[in-house]
Backbone as a chain_set.jsonl record, in Angstrom:
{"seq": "XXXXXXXXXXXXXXXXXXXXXXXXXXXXXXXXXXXXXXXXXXXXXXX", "coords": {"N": [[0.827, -1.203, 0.0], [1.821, 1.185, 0.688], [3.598, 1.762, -1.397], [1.992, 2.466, -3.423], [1.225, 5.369, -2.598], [3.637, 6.375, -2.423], [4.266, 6.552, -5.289], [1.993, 7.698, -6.41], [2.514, 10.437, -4.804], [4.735, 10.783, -5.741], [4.264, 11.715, -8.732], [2.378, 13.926, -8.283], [4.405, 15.703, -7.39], [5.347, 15.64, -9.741], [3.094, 17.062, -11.628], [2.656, 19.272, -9.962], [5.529, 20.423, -10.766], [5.357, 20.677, -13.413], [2.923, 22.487, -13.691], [4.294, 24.553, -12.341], [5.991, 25.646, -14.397], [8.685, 24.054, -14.796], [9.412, 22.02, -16.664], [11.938, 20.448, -17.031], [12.577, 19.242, -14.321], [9.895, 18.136, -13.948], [9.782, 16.18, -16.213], [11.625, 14.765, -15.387], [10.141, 13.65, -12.529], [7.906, 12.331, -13.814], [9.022, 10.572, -15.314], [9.918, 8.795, -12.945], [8.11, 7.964, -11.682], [6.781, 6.651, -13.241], [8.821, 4.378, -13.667], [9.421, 3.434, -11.149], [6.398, 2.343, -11.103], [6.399, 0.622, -12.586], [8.432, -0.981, -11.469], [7.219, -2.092, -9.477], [4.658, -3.536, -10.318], [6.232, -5.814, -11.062], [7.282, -6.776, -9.334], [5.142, -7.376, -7.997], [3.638, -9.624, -9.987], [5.931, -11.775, -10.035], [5.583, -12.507, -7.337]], "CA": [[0.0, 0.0, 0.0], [2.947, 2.443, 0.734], [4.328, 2.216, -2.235], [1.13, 3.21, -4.442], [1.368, 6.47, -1.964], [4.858, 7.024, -3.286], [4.119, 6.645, -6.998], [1.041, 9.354, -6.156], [3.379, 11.463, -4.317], [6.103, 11.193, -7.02], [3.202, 11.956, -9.73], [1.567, 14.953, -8.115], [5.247, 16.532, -7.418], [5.628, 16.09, -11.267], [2.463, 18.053, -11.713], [3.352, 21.077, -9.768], [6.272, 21.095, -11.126], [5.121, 21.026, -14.494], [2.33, 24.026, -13.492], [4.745, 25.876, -12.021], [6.796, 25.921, -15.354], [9.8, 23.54, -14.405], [9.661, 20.796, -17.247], [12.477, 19.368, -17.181], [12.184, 18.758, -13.424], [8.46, 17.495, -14.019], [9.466, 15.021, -16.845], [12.234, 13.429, -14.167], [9.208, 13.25, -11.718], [6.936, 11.772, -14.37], [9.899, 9.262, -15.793], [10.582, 7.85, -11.516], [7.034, 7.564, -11.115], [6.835, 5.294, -14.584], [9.676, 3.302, -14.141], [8.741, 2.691, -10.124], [5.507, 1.931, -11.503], [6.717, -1.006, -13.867], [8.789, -2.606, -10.797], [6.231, -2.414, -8.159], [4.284, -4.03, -10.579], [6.757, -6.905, -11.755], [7.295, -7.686, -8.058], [3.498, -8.43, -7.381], [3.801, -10.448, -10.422], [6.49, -12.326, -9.667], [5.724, -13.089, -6.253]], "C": [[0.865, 1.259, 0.0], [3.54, 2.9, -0.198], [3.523, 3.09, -3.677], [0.788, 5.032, -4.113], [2.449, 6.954, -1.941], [4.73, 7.5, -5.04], [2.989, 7.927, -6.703], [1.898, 10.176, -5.9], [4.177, 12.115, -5.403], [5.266, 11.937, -8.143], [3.11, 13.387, -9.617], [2.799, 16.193, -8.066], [5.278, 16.911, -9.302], [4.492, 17.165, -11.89], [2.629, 19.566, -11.329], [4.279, 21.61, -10.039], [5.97, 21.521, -12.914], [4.157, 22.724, -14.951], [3.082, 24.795, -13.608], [6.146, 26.377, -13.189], [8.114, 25.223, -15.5], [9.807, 22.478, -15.04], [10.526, 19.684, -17.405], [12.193, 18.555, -15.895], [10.863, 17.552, -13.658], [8.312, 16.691, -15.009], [10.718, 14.027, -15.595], [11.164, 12.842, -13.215], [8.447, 11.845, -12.595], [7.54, 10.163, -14.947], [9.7, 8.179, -14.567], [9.202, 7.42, -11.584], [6.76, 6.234, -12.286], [7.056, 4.123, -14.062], [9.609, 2.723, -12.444], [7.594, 2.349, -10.326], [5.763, 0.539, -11.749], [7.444, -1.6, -12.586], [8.138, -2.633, -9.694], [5.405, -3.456, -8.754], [5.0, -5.563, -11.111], [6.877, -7.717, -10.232], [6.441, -8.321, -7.854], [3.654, -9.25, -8.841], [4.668, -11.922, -10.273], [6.443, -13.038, -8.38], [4.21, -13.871, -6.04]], "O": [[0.57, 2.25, -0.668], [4.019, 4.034, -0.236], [3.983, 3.861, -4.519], [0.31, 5.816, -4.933], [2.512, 8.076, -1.439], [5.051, 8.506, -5.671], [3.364, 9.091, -6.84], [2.21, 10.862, -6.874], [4.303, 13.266, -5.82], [5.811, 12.995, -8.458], [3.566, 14.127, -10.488], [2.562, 17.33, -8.474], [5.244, 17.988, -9.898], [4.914, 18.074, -12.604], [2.705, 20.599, -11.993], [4.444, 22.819, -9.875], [6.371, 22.55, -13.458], [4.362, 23.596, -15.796], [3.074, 25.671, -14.473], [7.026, 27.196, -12.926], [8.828, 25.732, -16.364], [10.187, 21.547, -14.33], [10.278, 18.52, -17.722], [11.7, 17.433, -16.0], [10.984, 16.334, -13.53], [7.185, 16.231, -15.192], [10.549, 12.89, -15.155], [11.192, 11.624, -13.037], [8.419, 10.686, -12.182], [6.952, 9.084, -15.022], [9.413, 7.005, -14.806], [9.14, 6.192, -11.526], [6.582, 5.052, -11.992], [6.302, 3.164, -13.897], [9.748, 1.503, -12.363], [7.379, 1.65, -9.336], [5.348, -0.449, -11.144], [7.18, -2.793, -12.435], [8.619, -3.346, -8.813], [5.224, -4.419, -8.01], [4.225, -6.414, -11.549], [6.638, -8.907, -10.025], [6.479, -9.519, -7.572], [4.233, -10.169, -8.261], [4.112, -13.015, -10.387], [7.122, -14.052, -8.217], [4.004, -14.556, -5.038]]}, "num_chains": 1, "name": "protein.A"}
C-alpha cells in the first residue's frame, strides 16, 4: 500500500512542477514515477 502512496506522491510533485513551469524537473518526476511503476508491478507479479 505504501508504495502506491509514493508513486502518487512522485506523480503529483511532477504536476506542480510542471504548473509551475519547471519541465524538465516534471518530466524526471513523471519518468521515476513510470519506471517505479513497472517494478512495483513486476514484483506483485512475480511473487
Amino acid at each position: 500500500m505504501n508504495k502506491y502512496i509514493v508513486i502518487g506522491l512522485i506523480f503529483i510533485a511532477g504536476l506542480v512542477s510542471f504548473i509551475s513551469g519547471q519541465f524538465i524537473v516534471a518530466t524526471v518526476f513523471f519518468a521515476s514515477a513510470a519506471i517505479y511503476s513497472n517494478i512495483v508491478k513486476r514484483v506483485n507479479i512475480n511473487s
